[in-house]
C-alpha positions as CSV (number, residue, x, y, z in Angstrom):
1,X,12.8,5.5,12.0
2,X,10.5,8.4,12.2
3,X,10.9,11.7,10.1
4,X,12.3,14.4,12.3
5,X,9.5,16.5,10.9
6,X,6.8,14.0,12.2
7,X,6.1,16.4,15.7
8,X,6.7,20.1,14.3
9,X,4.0,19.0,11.3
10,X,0.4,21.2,11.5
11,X,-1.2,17.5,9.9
12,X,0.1,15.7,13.0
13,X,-2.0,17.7,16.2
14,X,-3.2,15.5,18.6
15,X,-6.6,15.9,17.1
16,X,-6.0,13.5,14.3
17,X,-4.9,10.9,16.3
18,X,-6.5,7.3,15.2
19,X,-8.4,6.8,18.9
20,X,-10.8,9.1,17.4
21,X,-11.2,6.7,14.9
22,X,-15.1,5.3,14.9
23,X,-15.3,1.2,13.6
24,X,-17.6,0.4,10.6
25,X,-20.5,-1.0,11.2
26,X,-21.0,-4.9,9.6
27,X,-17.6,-4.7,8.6
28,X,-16.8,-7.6,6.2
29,X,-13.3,-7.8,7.5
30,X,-14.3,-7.7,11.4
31,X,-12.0,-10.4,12.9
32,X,-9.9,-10.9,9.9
33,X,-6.2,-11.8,9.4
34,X,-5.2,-8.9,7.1
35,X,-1.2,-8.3,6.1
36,X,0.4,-5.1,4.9
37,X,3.4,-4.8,3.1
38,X,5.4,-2.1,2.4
39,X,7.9,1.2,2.6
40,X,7.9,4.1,4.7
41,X,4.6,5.0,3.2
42,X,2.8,1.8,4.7
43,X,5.2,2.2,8.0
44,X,4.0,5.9,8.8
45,X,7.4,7.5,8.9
46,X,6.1,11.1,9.2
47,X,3.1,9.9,10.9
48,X,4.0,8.2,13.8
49,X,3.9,5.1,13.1
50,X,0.3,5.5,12.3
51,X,-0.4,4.6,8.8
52,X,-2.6,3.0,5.9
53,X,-2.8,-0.6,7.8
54,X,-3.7,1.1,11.2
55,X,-6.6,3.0,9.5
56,X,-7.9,-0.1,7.6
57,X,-8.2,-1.9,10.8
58,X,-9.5,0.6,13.2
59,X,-11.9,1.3,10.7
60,X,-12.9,-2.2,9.2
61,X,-12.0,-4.1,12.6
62,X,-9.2,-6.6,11.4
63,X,-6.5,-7.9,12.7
64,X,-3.2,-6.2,11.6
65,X,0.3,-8.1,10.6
66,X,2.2,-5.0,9.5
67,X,6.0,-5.7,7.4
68,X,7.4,-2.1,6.8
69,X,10.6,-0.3,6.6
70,X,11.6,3.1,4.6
71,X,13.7,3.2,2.0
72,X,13.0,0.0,0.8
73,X,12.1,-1.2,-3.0
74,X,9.7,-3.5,-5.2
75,X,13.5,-4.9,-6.9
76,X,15.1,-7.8,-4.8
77,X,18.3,-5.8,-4.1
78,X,18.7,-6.9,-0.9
79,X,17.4,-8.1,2.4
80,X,15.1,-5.2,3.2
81,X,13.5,-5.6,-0.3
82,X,9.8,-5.8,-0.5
83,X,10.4,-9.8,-1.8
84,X,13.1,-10.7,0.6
85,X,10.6,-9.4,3.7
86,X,7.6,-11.5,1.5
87,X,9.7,-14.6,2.5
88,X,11.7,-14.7,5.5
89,X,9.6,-11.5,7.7
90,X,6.0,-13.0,7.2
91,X,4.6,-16.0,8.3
92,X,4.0,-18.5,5.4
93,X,1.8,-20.3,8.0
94,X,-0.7,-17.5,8.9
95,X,-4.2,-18.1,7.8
96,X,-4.2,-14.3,5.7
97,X,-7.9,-13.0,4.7
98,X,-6.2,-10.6,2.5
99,X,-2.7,-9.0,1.2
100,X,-2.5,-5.5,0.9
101,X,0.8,-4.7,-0.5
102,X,2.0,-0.6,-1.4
103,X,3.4,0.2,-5.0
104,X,6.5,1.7,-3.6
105,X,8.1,4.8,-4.5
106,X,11.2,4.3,-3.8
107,X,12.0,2.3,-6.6
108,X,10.8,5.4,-9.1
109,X,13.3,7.4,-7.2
110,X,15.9,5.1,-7.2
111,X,15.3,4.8,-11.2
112,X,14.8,0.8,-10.9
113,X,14.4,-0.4,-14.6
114,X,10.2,-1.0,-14.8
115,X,11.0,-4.5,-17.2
116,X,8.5,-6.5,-18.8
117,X,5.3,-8.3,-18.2
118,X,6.3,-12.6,-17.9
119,X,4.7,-15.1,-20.4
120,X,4.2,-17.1,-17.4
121,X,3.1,-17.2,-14.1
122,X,6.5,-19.7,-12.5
123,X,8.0,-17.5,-9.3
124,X,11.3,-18.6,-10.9
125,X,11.0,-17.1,-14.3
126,X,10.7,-13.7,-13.0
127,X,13.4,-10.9,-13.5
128,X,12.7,-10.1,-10.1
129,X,15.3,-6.8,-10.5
130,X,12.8,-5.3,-12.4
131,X,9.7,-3.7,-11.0
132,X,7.7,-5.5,-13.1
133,X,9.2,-9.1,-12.4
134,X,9.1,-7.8,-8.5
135,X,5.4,-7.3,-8.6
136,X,4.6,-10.3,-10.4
137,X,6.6,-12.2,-7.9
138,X,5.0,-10.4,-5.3
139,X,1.6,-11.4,-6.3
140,X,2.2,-14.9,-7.4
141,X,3.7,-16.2,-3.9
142,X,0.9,-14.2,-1.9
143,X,-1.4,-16.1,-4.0
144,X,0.7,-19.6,-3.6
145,X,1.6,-19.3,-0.2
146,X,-2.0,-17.4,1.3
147,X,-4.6,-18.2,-1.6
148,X,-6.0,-15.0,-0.4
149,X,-7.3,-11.8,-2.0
150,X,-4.2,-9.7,-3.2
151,X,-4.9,-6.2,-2.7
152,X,-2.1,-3.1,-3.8
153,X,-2.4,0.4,-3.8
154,X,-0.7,3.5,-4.8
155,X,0.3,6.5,-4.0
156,X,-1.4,9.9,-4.2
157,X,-0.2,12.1,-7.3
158,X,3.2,13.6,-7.3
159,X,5.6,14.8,-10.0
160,X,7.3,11.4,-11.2
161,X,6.9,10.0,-14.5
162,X,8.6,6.8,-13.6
163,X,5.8,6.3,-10.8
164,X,3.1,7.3,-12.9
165,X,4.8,4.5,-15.2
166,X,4.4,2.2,-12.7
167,X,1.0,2.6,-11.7
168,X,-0.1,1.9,-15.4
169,X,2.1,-0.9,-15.5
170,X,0.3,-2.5,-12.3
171,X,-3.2,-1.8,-14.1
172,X,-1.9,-4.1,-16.6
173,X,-0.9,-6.8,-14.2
174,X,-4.5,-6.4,-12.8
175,X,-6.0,-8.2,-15.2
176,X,-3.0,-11.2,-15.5
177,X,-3.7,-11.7,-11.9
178,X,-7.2,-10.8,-11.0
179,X,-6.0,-8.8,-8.5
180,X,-7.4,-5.4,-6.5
181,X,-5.9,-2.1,-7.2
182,X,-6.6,1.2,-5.1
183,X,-5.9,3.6,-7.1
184,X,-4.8,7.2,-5.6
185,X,-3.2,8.4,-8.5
186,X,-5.9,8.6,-11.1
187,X,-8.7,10.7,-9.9
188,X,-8.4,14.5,-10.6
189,X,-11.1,14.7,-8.0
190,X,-9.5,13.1,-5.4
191,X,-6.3,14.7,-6.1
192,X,-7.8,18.4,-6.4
193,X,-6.6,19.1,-2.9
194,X,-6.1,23.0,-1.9
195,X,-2.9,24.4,-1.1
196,X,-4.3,24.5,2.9
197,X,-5.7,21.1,2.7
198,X,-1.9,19.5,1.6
199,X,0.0,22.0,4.1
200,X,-2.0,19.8,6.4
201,X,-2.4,16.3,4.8
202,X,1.5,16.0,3.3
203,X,4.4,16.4,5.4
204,X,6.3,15.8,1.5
205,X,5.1,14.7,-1.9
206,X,4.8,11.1,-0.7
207,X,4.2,10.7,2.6
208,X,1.1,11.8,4.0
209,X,0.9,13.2,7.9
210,X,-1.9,11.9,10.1
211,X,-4.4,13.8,9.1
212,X,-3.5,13.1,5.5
213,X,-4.0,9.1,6.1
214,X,-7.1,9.9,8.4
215,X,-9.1,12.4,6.2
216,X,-7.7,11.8,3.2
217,X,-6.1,8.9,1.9
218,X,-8.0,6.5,4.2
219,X,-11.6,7.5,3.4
220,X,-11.1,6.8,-0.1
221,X,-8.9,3.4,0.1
222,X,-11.8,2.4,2.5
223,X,-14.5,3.0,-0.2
224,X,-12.5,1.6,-3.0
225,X,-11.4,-2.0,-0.9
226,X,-15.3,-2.5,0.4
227,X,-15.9,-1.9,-3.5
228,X,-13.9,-4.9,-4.5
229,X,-15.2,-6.8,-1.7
230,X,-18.6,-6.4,-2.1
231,X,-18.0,-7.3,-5.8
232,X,-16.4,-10.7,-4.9
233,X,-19.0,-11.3,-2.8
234,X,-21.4,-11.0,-5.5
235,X,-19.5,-13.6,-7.6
């Protein structure tokens, strides 16, 4: 469902659509299988549908399998859950290059208990009604089932201790699982926007408008993700 504020926002003119968009050159995703998972921040609900995974690919020349819906949470509470889509919404079968997956806010506004990190590694000894057991499950069966890359990223910074919580508590699992993390949250740079620039890039706190995914949040996903490939390249 799109945000009734999605047409009226400055941030969402017709000259930040994606068309204007130019491909990377040598991109080493061109021609790629590439899935996205996530909320209303990964499904461009105050953006018109036009979000992190559309950017990725116009810019880095993949193909796109998209799973979104808003309002929905890391905890397995139900069939919209981030873990219930992993499993019955996505293709086991698809030949993934890479998993991107968002670290949701939902579940820090919902005040989902953030658990504890597993001994183990076994899909079925998670607590996956935890954040914590959600993300490990997460990870674990993208790596099972795809024995791709697993890529997540967060969000930009926004008043919430329980998100900011979270995003330490996903640097953690980084090093369990080898996995990416894009980081938004971190960088005072990055986050040092104006008060002009975020009546143009944020419709809210969390979700960004067009321009926001276009000039801000996608540059700097884009430089971090060709980072980590580049590096695993190398190995």
């Amino acid at each position: 469902m799109k945000d009734v504020r999605m047409g009226k926002h400055p941030g969402n003119a017709p000259e930040y659509d994606f068309d204007k968009i130019s491909a990377l050159e040598n991109s080493p995703l061109a021609g790629k299988q590439v899935c996205i998972l996530g909320s209303s921040v990964v499904y461009g609900s105050a953006s018109g549908e036009n979000a992190v995974g559309e950017y990725l690919s116009a810019r880095l020349g993949f193909d796109l399998t998209k799973e979104a819906v808003s309002g929905t949470t890391l905890v397995d509470i139900g069939e919209k859950s981030y873990i219930s889509r992993l499993k019955n919404r996505i293709d086991p079968n698809t030949d993934f290059d890479l998993f991107i997956c968002q670290l949701s806010t939902n579940d820090a506004t919902g005040k989902r208990p953030l658990g504890k990190i597993s001994d183990n590694t076994s899909l079925e000894e998670f607590d996956t009604s935890t954040v914590t057991g959600a993300l490990e499950y997460i990870i674990c069966y993208a790596q099972q089932t795809w024995g791709c890359p697993v890529v997540f990223f967060t969000g930009s910074r926004y008043d919430s201790i329980a998100y900011e919580a979270m995003v330490e508590r996903l640097t953690e699992l980084k090093d369990k699982y080898d996995i990416c993390v894009l980081d938004l949250w971190h960088s005072d740079t990055f986050n040092a926007l104006t008060e002009e620039q975020r009546k143009i890039y944020m419709v809210d706190n969390i979700h960004p408008s067009k321009a926001g995914y276009r000039d801000w949040w996608g540059p700097e996903l884009e430089k971090q993700l060709l980072a980590y490939l580049n590096r695993e390249e190398e190995k």
